[in-house]
C-alpha positions as CSV (number, residue, x, y, z in Angstrom):
1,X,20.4,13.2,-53.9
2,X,23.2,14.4,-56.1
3,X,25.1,11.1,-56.0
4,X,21.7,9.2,-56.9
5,X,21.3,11.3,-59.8
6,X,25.0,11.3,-61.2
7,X,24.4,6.8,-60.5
8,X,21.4,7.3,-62.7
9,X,23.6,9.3,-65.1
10,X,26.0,6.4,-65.5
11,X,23.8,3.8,-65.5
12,X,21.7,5.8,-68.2
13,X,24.5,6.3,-70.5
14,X,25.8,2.5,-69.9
15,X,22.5,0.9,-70.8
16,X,22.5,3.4,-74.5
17,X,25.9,2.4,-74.8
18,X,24.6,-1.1,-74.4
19,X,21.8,-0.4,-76.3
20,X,23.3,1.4,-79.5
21,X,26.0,-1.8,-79.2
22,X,23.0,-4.6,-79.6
23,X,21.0,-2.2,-82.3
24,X,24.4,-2.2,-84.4
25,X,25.1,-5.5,-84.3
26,X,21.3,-6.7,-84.9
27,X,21.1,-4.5,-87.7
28,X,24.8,-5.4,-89.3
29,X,23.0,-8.8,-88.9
30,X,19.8,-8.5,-90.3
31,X,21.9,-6.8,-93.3
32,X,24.1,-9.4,-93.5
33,X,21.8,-12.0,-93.9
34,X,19.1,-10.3,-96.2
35,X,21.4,-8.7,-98.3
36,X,24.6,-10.2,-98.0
37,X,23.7,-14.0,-98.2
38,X,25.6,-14.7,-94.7
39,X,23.4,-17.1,-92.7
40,X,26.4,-16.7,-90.0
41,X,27.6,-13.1,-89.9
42,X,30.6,-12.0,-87.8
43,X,30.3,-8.5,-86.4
44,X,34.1,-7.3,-85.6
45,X,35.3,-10.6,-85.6
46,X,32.8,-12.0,-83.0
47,X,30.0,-13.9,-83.4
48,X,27.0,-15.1,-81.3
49,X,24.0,-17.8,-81.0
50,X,21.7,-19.1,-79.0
51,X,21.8,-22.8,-77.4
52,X,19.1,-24.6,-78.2
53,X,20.2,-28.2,-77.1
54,X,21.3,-29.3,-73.4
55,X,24.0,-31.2,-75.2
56,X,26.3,-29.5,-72.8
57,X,24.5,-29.4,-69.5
58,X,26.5,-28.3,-66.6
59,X,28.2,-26.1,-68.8
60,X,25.9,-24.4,-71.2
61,X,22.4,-24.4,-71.0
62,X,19.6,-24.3,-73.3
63,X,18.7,-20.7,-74.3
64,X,22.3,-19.3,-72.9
65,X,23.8,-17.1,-75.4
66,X,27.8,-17.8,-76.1
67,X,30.0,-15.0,-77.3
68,X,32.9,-16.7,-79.8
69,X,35.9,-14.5,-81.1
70,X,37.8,-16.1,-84.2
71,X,40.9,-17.6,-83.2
72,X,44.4,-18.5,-85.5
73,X,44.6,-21.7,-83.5
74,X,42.3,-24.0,-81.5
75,X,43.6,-26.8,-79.0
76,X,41.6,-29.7,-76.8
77,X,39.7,-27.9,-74.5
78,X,38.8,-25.0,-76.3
79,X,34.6,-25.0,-76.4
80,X,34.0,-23.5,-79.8
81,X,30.4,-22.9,-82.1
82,X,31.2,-24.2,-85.4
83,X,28.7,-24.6,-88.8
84,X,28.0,-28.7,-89.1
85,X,27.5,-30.5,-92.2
86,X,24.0,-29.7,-91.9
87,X,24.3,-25.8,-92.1
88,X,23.4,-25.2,-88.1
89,X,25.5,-23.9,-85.7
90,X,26.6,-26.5,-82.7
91,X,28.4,-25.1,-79.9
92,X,30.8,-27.9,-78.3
93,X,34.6,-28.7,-76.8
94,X,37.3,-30.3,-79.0
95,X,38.3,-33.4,-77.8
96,X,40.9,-34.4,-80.3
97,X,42.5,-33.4,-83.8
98,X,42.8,-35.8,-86.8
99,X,44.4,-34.5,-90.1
100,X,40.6,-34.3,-91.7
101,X,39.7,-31.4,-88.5
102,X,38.9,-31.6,-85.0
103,X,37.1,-34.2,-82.9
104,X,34.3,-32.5,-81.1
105,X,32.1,-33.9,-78.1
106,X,29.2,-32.2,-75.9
107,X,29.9,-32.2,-72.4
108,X,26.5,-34.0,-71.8
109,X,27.0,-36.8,-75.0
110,X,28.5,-40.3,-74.1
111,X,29.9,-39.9,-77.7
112,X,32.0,-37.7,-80.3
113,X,30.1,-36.0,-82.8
114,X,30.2,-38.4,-86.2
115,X,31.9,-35.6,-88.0
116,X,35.2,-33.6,-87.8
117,X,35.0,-30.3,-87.5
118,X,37.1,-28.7,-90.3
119,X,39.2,-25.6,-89.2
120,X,37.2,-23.1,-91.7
121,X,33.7,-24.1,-90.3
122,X,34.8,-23.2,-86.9
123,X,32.8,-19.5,-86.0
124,X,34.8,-19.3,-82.7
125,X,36.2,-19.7,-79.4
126,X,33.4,-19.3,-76.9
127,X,34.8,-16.7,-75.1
128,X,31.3,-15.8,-73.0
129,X,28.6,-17.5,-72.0
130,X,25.5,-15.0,-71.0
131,X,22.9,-17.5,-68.9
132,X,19.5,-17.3,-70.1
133,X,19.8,-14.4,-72.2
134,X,18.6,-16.2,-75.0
135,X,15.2,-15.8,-75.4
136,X,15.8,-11.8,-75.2
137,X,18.4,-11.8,-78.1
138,X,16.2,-14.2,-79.7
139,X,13.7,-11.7,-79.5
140,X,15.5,-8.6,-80.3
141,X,16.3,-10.3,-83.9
142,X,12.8,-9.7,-84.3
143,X,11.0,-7.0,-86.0
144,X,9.1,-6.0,-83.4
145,X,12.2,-6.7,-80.8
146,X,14.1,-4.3,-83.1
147,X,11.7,-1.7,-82.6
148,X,11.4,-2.2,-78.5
149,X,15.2,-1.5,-78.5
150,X,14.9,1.2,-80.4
151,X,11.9,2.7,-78.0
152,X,13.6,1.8,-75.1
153,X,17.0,3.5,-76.3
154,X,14.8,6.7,-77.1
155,X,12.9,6.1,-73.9
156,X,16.5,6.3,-71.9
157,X,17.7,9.5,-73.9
158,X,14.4,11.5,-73.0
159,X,13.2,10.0,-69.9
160,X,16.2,12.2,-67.5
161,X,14.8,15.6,-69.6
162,X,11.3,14.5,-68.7
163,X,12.1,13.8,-65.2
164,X,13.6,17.0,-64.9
165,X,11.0,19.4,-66.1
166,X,8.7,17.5,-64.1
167,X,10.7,17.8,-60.7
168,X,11.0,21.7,-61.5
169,X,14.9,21.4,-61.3
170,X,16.2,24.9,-61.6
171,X,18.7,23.6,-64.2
172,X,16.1,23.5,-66.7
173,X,15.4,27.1,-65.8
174,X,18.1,29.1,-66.3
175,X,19.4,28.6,-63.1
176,X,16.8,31.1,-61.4
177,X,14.5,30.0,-58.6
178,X,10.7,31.1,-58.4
179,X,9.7,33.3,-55.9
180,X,7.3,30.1,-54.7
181,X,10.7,27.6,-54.6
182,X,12.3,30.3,-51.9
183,X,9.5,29.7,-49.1
């Protein structure tokens, strides 16, 4: 019983670690873009979308999130999420360098991409690729998303104190045990 509770303890505090982590970095975000004009923020010099085309299939699939960390350098190979001419973010691998920027290619296209991909519209190099947690970060950018992790994070901070009082641990009482607890 002890070892289940000191699990639940861990996983508790990893899940508001978690938790405090994502509110940050939603609200840095939200911030960013309302106040500071950044359609694209970094947060700590990473950066993360949302797939929304199967243009790389097999790879990355539609609503996958990526995790991209700024780079000095980037090399063929390298998958990276970069803004396009259009203003949207594309998430693809660089198949070749010109002197204009890089050539870039989705794993699923028969083609390049028409444009070069200049090194100062590059967000990243996809260093993670989180399957299907999309539609949850999506979500979580959200007003009411915003407030669900912020009930949930409250939730996970009062939820052991509830437990407790309601299990009668003697913890919560001093450390003394009822008469009715010795029979």
């Amino acid at each position: 019983m002890r070892k289940l509770k000191t699990v639940g303890r861990i996983v508790g505090a990893a899940l508001t670690v978690l938790l405090s982590f994502m509110l940050i970095s939603n609200v840095y975000s939200i911030c960013m873009k309302t106040f500071g004009g950044q359609e694209h923020p970094r947060f700590l010099g990473f950066s993360s979308s949302v797939v929304i085309s199967g243009s790389m299939s097999d790879t990355i699939e539609v609503n996958d999130l990526v995790i991209c960390s700024q780079k000095k350098d980037y090399k063929v190979g390298d998958i990276i999420t970069f803004i396009s001419k259009s203003g949207s973010l594309v998430t693809h691998r660089i198949v070749g360098e010109t002197q204009e920027g890089f050539i870039t290619r989705g794993d699923a296209n028969n083609t390049n991409d028409r444009d070069t991909v200049a090194q100062d519209c590059i967000m990243g190099k996809v260093i993670l690729t989180v399957p299907k947690i999309g539609l949850v970060v999506e979500f979580m950018g959200t007003p009411l998303g915003l407030m669900c992790v912020v009930f949930i994070g409250i939730l996970i901070l009062v939820l052991p104190s509830i437990l407790e009082r309601e299990t009668g641990s003697p913890q919560k009482n001093g450390g003394n045990i009822d008469e009715s607890e010795k029979k």
